[in-house]
N, C-alpha and C positions, 0 to 999 in steps of 0.2 A: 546528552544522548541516552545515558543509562538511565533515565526518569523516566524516558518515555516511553522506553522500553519496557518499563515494570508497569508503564501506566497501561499499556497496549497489554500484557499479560495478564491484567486485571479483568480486562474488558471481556464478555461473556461472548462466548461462538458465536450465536447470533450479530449481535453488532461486529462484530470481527467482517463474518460474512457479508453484513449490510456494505460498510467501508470498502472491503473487498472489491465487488461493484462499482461502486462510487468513485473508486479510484479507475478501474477500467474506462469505466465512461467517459471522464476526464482526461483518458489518455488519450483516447479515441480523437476527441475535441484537440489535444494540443499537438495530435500530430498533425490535424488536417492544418490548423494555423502556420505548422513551422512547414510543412510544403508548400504552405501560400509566400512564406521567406521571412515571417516572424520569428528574429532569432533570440527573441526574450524569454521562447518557451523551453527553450535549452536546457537553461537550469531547474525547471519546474518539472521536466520529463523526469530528469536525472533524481528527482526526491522522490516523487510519486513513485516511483520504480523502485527505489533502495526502501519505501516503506509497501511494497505490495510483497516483495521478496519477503520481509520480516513480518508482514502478515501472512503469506502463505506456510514461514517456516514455524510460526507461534499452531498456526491452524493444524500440521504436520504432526507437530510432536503430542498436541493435545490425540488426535486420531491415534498414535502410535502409544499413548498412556504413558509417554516420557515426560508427559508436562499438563498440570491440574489445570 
């Protein structure tokens, strides 16, 4: 987990923001599935989420000059 972290730190605003997005989208799509009763998308919520959180807290700190 600590890899991807540093690798997700590495990664320039831009693409930060692109993913950002990209994950919205996608959530967008796997809530309408798991209301259709697909409950595979469970655990796909549950990651996309815990990585949009750590994208938006990576995005944060850059803005607040706590983090290059």
């Amino acid at each position: 987990m600590k890899h991807k972290l540093d690798k997700m730190r590495e990664t320039s605003t831009e693409e930060l923001i692109k993913r950002l997005a990209e994950i919205k989208e996608s959530q967008f799509r796997l809530n309408f599935k798991k209301a259709l009763g697909d409950t595979d998308t469970v655990a796909q919520i549950r990651k996309q989420k815990k990585e949009l959180a750590q994208i938006k807290t990576i995005l944060r700190g850059r803005a607040l000059g706590v983090e290059n």
